[in-house]
Backbone of each chain as ProteinMPNN parsed JSONL, in Angstrom:
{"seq_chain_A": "XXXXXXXXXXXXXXXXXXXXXXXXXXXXXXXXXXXXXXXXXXXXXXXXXXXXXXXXXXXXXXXXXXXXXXXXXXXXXXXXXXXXXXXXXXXXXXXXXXXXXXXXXXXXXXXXXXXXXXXXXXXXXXXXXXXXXXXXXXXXXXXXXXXXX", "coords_chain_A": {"N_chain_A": [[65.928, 46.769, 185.982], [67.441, 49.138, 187.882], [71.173, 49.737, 188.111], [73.358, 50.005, 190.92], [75.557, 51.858, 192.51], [78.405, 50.896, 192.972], [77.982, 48.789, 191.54], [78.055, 49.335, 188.68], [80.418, 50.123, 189.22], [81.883, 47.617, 189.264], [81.352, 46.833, 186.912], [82.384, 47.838, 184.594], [85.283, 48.127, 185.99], [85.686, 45.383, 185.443], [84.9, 44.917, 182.791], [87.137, 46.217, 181.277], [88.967, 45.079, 182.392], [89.003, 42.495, 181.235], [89.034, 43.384, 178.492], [91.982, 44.106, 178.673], [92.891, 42.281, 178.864], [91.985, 40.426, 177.03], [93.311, 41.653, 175.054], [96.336, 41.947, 175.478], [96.555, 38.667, 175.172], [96.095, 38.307, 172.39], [98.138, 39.809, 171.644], [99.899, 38.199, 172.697], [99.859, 35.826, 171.209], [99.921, 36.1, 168.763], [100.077, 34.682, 166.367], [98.552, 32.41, 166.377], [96.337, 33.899, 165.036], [94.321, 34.728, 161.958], [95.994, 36.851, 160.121], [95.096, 39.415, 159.047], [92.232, 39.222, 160.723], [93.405, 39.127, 163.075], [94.502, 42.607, 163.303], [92.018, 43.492, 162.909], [90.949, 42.558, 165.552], [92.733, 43.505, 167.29], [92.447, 46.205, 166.897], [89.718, 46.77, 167.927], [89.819, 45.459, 170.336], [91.413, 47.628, 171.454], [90.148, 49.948, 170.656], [87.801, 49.558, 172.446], [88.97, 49.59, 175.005], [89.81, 52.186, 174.944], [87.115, 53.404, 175.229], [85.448, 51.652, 177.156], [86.933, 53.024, 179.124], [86.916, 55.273, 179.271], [83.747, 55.979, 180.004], [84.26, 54.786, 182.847], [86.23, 56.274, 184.13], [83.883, 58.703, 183.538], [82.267, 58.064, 184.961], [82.89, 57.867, 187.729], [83.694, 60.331, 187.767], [81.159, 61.746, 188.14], [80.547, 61.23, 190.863], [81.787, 62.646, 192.517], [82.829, 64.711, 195.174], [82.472, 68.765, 195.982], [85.158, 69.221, 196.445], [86.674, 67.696, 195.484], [86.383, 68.154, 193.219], [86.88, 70.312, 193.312], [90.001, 69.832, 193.613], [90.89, 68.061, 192.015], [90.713, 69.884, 190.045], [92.897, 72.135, 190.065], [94.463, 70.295, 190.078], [94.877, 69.775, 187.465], [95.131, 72.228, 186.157], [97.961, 73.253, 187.041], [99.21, 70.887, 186.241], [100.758, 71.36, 184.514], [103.278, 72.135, 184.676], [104.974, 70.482, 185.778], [106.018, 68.841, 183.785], [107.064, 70.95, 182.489], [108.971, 71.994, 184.599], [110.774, 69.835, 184.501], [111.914, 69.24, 182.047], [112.957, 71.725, 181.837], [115.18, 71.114, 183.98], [116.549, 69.151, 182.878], [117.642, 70.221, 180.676], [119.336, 72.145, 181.817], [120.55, 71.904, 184.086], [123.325, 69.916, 185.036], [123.968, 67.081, 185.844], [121.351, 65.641, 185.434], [121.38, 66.303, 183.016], [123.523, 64.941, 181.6], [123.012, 62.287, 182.763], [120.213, 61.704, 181.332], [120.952, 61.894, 178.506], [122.971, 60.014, 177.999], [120.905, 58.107, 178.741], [119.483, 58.449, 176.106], [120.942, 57.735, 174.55], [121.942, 55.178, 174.704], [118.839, 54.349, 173.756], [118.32, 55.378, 171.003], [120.334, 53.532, 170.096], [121.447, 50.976, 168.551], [119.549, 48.622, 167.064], [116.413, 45.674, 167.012], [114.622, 46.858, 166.572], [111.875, 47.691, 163.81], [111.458, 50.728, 163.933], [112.587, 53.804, 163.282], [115.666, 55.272, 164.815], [115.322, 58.224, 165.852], [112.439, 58.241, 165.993], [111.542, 56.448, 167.56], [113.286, 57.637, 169.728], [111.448, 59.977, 170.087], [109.21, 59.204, 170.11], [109.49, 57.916, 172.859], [109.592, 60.529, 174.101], [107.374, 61.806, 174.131], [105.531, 59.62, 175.511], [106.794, 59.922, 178.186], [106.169, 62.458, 178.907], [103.665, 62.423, 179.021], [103.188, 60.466, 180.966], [104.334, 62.788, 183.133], [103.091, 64.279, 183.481], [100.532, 63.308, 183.947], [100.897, 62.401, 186.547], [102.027, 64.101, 187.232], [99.154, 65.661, 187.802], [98.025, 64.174, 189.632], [99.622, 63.918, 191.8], [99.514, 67.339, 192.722], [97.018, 67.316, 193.131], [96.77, 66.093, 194.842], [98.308, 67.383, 197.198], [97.466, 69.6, 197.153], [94.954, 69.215, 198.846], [95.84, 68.035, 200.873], [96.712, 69.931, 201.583], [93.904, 71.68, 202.458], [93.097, 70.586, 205.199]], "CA_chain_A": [[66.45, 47.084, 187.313], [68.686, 50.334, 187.879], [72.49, 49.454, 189.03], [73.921, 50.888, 191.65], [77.089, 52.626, 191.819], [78.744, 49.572, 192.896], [77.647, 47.9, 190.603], [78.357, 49.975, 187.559], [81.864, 50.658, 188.718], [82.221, 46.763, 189.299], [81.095, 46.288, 185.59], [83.423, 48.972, 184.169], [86.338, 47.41, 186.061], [85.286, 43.878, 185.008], [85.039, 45.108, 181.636], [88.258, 46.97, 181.753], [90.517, 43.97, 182.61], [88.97, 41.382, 180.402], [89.481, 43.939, 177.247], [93.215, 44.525, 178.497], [93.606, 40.589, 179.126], [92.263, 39.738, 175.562], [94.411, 42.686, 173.865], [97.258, 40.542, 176.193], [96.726, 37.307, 174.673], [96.374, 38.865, 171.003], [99.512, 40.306, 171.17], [101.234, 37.275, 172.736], [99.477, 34.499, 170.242], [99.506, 36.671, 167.417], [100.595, 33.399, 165.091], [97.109, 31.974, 166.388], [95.088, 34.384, 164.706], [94.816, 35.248, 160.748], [96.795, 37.974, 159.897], [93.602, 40.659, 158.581], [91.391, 38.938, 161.37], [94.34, 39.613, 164.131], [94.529, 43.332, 163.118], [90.725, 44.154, 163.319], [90.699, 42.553, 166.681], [93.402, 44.504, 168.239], [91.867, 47.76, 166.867], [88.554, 46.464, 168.215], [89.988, 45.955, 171.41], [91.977, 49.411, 171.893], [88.63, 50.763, 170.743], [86.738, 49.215, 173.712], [89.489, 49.877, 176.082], [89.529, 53.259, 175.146], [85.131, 53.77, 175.639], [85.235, 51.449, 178.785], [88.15, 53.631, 180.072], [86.377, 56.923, 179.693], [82.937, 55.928, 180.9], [84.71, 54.442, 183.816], [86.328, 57.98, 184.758], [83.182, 59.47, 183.582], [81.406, 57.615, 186.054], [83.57, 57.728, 188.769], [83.652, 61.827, 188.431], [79.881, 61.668, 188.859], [80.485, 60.729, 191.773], [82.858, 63.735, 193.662], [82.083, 66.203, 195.861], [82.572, 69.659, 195.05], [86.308, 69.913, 197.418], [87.358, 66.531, 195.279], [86.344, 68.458, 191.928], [88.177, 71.425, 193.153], [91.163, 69.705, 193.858], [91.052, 67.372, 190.431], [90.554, 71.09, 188.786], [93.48, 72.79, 190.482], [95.452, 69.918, 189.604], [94.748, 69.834, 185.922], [95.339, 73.587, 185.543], [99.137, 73.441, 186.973], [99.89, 69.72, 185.962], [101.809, 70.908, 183.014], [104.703, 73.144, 185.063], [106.298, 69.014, 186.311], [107.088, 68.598, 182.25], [108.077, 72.175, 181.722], [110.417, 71.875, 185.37], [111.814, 68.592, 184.277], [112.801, 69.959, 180.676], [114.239, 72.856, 182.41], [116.403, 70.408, 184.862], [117.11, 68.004, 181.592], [118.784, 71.283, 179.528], [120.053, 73.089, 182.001], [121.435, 70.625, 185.075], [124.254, 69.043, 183.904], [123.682, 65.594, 186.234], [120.352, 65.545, 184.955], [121.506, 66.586, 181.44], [124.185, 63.946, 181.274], [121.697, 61.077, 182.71], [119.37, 61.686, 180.019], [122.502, 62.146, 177.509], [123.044, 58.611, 177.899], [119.114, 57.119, 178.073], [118.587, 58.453, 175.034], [122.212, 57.169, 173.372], [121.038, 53.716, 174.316], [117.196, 54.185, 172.808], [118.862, 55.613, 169.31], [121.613, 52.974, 169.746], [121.475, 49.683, 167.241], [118.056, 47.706, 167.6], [116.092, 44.936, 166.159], [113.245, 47.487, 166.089], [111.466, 48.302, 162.494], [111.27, 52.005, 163.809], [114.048, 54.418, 163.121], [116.218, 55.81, 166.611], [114.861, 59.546, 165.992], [111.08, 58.029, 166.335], [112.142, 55.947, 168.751], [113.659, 58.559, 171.016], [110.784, 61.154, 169.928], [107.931, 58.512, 171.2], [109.73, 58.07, 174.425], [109.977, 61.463, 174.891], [105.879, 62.172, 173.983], [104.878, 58.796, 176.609], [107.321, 60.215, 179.353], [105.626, 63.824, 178.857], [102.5, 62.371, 179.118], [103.448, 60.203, 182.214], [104.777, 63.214, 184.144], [102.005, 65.385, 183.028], [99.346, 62.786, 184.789], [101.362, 62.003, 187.516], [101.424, 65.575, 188.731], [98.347, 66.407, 187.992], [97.519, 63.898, 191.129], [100.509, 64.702, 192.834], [98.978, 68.574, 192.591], [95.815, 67.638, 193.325], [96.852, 65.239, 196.959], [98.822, 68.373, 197.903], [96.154, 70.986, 197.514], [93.666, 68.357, 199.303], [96.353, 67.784, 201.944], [96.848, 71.75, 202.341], [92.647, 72.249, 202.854], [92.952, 69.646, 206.174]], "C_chain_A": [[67.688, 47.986, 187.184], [69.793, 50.242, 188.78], [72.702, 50.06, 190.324], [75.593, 51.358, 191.649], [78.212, 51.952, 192.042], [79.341, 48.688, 191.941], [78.165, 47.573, 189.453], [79.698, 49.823, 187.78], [82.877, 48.982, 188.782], [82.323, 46.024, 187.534], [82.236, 46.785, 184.462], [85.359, 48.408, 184.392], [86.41, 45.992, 185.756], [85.512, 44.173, 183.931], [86.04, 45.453, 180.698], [89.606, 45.902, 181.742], [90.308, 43.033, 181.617], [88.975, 42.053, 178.68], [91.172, 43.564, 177.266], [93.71, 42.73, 178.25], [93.99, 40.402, 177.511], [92.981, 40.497, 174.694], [95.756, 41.615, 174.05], [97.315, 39.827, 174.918], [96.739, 37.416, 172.983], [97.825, 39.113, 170.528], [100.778, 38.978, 171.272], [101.214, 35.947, 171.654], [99.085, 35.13, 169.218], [99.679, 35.942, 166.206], [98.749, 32.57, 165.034], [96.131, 32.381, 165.802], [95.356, 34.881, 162.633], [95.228, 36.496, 160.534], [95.693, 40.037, 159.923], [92.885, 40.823, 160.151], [92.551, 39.635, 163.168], [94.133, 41.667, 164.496], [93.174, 43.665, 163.834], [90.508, 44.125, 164.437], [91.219, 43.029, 167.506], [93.087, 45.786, 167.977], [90.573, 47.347, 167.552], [88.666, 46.831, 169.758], [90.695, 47.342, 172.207], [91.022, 50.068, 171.825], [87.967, 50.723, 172.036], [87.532, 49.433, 174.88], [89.304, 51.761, 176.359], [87.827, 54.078, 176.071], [85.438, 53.402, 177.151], [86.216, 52.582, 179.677], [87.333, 54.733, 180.603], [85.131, 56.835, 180.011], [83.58, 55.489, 182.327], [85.403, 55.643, 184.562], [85.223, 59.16, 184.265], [82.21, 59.673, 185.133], [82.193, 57.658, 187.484], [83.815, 59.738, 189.137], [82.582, 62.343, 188.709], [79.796, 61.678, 189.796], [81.428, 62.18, 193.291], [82.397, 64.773, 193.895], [82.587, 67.166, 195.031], [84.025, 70.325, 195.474], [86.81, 68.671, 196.715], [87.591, 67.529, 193.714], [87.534, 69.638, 191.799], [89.712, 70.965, 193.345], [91.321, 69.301, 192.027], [91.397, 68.945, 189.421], [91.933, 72.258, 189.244], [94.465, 71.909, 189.711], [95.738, 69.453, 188.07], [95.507, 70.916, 185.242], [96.758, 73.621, 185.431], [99.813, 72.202, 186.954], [100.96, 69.739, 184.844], [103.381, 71.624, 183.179], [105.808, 71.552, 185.603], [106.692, 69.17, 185.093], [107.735, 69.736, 182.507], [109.148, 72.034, 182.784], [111.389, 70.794, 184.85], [112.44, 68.996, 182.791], [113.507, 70.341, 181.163], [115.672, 72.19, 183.006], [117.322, 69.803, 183.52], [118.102, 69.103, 180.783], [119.367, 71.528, 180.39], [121.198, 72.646, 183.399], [121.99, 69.695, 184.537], [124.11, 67.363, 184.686], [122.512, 65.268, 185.917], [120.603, 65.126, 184.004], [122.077, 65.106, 180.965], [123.491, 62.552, 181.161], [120.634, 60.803, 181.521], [119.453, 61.492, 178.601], [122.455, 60.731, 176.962], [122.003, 57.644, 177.819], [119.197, 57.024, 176.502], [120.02, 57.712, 173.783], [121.718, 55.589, 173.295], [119.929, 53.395, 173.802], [117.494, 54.253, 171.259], [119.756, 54.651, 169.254], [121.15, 51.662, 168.459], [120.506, 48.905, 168.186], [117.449, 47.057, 166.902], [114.46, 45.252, 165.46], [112.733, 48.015, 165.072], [111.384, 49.956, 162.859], [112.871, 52.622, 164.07], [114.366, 54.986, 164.235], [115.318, 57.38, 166.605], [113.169, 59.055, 165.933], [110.907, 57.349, 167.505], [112.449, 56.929, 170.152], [112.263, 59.606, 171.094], [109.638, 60.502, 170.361], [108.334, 58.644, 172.475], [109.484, 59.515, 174.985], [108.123, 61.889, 175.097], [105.495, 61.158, 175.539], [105.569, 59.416, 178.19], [106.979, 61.601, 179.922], [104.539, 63.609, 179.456], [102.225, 61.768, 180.987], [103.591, 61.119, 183.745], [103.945, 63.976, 184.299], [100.679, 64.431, 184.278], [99.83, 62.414, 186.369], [101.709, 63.615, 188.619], [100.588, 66.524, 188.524], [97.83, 65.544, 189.048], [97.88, 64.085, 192.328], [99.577, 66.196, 193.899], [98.178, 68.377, 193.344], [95.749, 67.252, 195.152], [97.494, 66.614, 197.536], [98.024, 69.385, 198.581], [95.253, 70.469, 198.308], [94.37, 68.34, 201.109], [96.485, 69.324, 202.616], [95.084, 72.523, 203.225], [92.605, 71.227, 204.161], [92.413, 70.558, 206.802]], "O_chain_A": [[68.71, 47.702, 186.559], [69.676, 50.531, 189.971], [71.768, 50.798, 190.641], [76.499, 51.137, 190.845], [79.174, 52.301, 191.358], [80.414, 48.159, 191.651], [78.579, 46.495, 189.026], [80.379, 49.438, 186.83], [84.076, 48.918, 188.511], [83.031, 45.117, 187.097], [82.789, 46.052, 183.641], [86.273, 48.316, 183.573], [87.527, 45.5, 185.913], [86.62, 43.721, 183.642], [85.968, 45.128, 179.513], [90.741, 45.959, 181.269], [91.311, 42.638, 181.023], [88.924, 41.27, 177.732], [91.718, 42.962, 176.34], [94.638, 42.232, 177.613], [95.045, 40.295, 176.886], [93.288, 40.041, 173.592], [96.154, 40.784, 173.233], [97.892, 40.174, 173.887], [97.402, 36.593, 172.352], [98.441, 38.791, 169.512], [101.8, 38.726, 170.634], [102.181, 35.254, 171.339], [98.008, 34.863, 168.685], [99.471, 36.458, 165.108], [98.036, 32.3, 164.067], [95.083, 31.736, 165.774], [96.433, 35.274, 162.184], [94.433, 37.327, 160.973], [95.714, 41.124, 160.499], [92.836, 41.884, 160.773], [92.201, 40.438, 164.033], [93.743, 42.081, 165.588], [93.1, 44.022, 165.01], [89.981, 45.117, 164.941], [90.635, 43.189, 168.578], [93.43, 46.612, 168.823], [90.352, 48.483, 167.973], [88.14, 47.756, 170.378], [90.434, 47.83, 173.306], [90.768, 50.851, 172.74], [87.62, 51.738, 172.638], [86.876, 49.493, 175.919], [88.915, 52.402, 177.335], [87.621, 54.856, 177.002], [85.621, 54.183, 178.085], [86.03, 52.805, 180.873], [87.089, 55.078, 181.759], [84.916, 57.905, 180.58], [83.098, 56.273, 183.144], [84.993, 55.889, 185.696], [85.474, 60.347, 184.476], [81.771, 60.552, 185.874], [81.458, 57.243, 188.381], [84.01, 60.291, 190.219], [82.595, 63.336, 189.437], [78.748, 62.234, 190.124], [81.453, 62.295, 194.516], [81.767, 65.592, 193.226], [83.022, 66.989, 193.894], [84.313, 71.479, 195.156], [87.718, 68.268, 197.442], [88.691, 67.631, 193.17], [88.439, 69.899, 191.008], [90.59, 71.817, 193.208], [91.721, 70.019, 191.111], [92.101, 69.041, 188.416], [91.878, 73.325, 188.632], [95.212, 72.4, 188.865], [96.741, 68.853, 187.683], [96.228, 70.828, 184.248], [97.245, 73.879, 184.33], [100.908, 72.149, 187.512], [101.687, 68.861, 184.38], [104.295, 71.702, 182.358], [107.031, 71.564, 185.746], [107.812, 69.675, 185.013], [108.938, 69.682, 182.759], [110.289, 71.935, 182.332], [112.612, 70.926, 184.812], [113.665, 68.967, 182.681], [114.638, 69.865, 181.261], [116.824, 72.508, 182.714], [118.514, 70.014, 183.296], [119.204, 68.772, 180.345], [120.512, 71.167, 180.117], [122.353, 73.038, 183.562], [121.532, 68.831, 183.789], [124.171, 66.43, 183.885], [122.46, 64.068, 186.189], [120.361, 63.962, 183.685], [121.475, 64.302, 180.253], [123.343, 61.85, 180.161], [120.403, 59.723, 180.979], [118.619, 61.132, 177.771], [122.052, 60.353, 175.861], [122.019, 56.629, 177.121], [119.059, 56.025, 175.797], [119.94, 57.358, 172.607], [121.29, 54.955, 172.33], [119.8, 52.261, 173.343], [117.068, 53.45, 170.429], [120.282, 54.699, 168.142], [120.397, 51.942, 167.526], [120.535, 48.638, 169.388], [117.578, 47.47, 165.75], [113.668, 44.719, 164.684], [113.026, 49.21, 165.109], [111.204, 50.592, 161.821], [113.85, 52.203, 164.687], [113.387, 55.333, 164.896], [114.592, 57.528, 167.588], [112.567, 60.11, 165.736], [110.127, 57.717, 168.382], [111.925, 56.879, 171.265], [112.015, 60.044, 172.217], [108.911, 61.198, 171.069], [107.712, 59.367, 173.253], [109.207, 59.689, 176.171], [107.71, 62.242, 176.202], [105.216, 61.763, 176.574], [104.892, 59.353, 179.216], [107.316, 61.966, 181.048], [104.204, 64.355, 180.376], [101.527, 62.252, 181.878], [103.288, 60.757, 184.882], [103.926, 64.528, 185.399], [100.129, 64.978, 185.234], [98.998, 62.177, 187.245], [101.676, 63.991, 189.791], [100.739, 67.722, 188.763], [96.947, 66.167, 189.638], [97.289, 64.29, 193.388], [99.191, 66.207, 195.068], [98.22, 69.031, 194.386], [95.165, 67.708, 196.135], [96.968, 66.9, 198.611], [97.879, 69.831, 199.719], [94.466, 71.347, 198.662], [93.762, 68.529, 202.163], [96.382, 69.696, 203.785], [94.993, 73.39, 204.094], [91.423, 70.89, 204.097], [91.982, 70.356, 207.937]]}, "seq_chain_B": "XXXXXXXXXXXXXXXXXXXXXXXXXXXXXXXXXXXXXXXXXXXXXXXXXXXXXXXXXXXXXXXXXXX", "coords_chain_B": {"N_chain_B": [[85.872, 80.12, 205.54], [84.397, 80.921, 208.987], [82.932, 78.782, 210.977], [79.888, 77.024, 212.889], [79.945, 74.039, 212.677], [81.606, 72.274, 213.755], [80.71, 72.038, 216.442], [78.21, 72.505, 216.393], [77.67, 69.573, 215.027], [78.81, 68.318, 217.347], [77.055, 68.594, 219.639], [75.006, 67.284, 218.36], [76.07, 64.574, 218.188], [76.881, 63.387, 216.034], [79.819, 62.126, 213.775], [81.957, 63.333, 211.67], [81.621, 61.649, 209.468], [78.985, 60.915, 209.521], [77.441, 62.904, 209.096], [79.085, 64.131, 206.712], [77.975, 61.655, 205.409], [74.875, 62.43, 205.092], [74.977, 64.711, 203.894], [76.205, 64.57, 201.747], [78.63, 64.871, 200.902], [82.027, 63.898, 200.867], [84.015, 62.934, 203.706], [86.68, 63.986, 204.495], [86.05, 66.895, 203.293], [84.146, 67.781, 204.969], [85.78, 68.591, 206.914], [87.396, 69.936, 206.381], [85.947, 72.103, 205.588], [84.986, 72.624, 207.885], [86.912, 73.461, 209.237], [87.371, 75.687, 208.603], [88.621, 76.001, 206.363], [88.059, 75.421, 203.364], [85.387, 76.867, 201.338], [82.277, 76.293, 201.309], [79.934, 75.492, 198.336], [77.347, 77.263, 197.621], [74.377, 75.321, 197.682], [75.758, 73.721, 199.004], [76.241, 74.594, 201.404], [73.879, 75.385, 202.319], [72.425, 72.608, 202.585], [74.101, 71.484, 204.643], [73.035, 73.151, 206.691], [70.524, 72.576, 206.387], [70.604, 70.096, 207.481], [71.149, 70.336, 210.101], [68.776, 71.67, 210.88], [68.632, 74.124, 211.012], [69.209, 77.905, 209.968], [71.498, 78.659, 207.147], [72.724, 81.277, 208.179], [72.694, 80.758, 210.446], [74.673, 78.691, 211.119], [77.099, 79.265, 209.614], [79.338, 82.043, 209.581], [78.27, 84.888, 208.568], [80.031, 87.575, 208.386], [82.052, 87.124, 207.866], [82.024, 86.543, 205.114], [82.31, 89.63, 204.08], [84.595, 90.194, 204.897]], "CA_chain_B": [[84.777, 80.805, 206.317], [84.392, 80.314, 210.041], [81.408, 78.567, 211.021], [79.652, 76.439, 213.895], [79.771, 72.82, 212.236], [82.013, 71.113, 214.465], [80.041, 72.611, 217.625], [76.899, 71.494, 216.406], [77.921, 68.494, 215.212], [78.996, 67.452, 218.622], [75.837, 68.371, 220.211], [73.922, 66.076, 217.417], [76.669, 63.278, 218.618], [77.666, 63.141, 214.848], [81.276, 62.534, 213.289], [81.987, 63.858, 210.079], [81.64, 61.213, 208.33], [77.862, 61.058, 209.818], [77.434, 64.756, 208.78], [79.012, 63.453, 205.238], [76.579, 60.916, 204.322], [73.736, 63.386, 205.217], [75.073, 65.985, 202.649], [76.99, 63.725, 200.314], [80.142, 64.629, 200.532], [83.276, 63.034, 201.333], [84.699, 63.36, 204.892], [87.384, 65.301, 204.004], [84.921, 67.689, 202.621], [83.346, 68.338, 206.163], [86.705, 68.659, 208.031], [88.215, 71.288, 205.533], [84.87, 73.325, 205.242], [85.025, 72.416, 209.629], [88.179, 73.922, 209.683], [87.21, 77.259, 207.239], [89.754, 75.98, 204.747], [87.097, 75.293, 202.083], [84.227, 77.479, 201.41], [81.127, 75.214, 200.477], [79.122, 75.979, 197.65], [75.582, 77.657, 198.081], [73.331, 74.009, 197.555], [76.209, 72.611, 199.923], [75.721, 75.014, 202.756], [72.051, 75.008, 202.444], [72.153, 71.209, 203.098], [74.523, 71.488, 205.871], [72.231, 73.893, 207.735], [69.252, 72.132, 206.769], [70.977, 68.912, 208.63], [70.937, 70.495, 212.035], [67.655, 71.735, 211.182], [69.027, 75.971, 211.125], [69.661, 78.108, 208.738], [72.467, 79.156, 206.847], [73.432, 82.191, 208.808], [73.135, 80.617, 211.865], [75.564, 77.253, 210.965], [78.261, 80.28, 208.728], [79.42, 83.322, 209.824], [78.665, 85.798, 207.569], [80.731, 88.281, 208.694], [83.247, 86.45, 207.172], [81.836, 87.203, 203.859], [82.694, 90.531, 203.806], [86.181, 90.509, 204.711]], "C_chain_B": [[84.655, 79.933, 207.877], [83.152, 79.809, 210.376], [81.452, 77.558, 212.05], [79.506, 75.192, 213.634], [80.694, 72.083, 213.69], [81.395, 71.058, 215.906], [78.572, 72.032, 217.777], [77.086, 70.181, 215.801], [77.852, 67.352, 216.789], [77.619, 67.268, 219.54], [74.842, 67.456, 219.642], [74.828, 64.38, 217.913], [76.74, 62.677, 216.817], [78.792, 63.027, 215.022], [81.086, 62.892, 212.189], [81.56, 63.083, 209.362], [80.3, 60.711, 208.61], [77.485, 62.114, 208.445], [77.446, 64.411, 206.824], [78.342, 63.156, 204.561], [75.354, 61.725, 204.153], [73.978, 64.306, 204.181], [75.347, 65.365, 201.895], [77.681, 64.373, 200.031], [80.793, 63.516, 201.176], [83.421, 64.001, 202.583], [85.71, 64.367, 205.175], [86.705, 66.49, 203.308], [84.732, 68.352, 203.829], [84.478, 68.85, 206.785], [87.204, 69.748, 207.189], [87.482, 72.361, 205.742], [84.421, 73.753, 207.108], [86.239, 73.335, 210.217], [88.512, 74.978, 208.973], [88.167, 76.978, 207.03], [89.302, 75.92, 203.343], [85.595, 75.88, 202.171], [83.296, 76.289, 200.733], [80.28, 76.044, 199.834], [77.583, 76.672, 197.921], [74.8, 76.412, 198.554], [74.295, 73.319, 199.01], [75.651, 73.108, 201.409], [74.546, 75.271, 203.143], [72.17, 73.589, 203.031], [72.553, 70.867, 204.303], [73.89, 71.921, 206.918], [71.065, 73.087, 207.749], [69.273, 70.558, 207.824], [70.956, 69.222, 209.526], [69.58, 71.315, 211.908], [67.973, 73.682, 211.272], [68.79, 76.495, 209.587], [70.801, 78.343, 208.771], [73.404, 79.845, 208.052], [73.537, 81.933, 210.234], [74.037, 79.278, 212.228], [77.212, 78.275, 210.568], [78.229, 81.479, 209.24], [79.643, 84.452, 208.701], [79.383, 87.019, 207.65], [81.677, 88.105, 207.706], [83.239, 87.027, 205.385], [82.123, 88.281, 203.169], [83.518, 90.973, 204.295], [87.262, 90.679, 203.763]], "O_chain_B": [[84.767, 78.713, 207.999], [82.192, 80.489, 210.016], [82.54, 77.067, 212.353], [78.711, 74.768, 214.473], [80.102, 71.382, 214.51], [81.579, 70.024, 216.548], [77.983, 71.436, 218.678], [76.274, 69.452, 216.371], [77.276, 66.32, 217.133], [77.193, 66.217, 220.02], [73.962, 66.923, 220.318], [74.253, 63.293, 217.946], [76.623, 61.474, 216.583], [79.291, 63.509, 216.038], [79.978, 62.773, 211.667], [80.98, 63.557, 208.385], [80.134, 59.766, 207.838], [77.341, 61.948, 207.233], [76.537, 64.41, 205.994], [77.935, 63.668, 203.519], [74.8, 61.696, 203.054], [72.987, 64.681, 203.554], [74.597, 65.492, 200.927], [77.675, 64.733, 198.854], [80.342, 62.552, 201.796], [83.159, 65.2, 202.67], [85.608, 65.349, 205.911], [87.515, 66.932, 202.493], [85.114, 69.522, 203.874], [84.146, 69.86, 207.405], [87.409, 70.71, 207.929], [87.98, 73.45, 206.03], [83.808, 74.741, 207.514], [86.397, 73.767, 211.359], [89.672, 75.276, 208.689], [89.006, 77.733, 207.522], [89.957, 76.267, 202.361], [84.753, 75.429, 202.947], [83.631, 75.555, 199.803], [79.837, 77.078, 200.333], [76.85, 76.07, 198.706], [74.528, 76.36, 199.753], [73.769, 72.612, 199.87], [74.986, 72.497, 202.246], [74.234, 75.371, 204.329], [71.928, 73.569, 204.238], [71.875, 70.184, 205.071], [73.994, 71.355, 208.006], [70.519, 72.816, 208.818], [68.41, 70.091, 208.566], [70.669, 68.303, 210.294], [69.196, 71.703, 213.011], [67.052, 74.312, 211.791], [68.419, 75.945, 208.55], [71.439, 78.367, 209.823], [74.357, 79.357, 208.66], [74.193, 82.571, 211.057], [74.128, 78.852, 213.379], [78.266, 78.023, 211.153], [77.144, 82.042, 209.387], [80.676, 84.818, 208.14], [79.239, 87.632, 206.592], [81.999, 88.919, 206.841], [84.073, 87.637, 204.717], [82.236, 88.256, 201.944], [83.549, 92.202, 204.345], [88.398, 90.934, 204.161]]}, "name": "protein", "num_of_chains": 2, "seq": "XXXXXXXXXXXXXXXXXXXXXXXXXXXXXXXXXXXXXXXXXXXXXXXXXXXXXXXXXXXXXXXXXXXXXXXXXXXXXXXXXXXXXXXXXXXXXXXXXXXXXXXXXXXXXXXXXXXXXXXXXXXXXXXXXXXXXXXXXXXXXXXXXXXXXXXXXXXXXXXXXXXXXXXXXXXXXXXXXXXXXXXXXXXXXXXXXXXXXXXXXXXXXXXXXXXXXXXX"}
């Protein structure tokens, strides 16, 4: 019997939460599990979060007209000018500059974290790239959607 | 492109989001391409016309086309 689209995207998000749960409970009862056996299962599950993730936006772009695709595709193209503006503000605006000055003195500051402050600051800066990068490529995309009314 | 969708619509006693399900788009889809802000693809505006039962050139103004 062939799902429906429902169905599928009910299975996907079902599938979806009970990966992220058991990654969850891995990470928080990581004494519960043998050390080797712990490992494999949190790569296991990042694996399966990853797959379910991207059939789940495969399947879900199956699904869009051709004024949803053009927006998604407008806002892909110029999603990457929010990082490059916010750099720009971060060097060159000094209330910006300063704000940021100080984040990053507290991220490099003294921590009980095995990673050194210059990896430390240099992840944050990759996840907060990536953040602003997806966040206006939807931005982008509601704008251009809101401009074709 | 300017075209007669929301005109014949009304005479069919559609709303968009009638009109919508019949083509398979989204609602916002009909009201943009209702309001020549979004040109619809070839297959789309074929379907649109073939929903009120016309053709093409008599749902789209081709005029428009060659502006």
């Amino acid at each position: 019997m062939a799902l429906t689209f429902k169905q599928k995207r009910a299975l996907y998000d079902g599938g979806l939460i009970i990966l992220c749960l058991g990654l969850l409970v891995m990470v928080i009862w990581r004494e519960a599990f043998p050390p080797g056996l712990h490992t494999g299962l949190v790569i296991v599950a990042l694996i399966g979060i990853g797959i379910v993730n991207t059939l789940r936006e495969a399947h879900k772009e199956a699904q869009l007209d051709e004024m949803q695709l053009a927006a998604a595709s407008f806002g892909a193209r110029w999603a990457v000018t929010i990082p490059i503006t916010m750099m720009l503000l971060l060097n060159f605006f000094p209330p910006i500059r300063d704000t940021a000055i100080a984040f990053l003195e507290v991220l490099a500051g003294p921590s009980d974290s095995p990673f050194p402050p210059l990896l430390r600051v240099f992840v944050m800066g990759m996840v907060l790239a990536v953040i602003l990068q997806l966040a206006g490529k939807s931005l982008i995309a509601a704008i251009w959607t809101w401009r074709k009314r | 492109m300017n075209n007669r969708i929301r005109l014949l619509r009304a005479e069919k006693g559609w709303s968009q989001a009638e009109l919508a399900d019949k083509v398979g788009v989204s609602r916002n889809s009909i009201n943009s391409i209702e309001n020549g802000k979004f040109d619809p693809s070839l297959p789309l505006g074929f379907r649109i016309a073939h929903a009120f039962g016309l053709s093409v050139e008599e749902v789209f103004d081709k005029e428009d086309a060659f502006k």
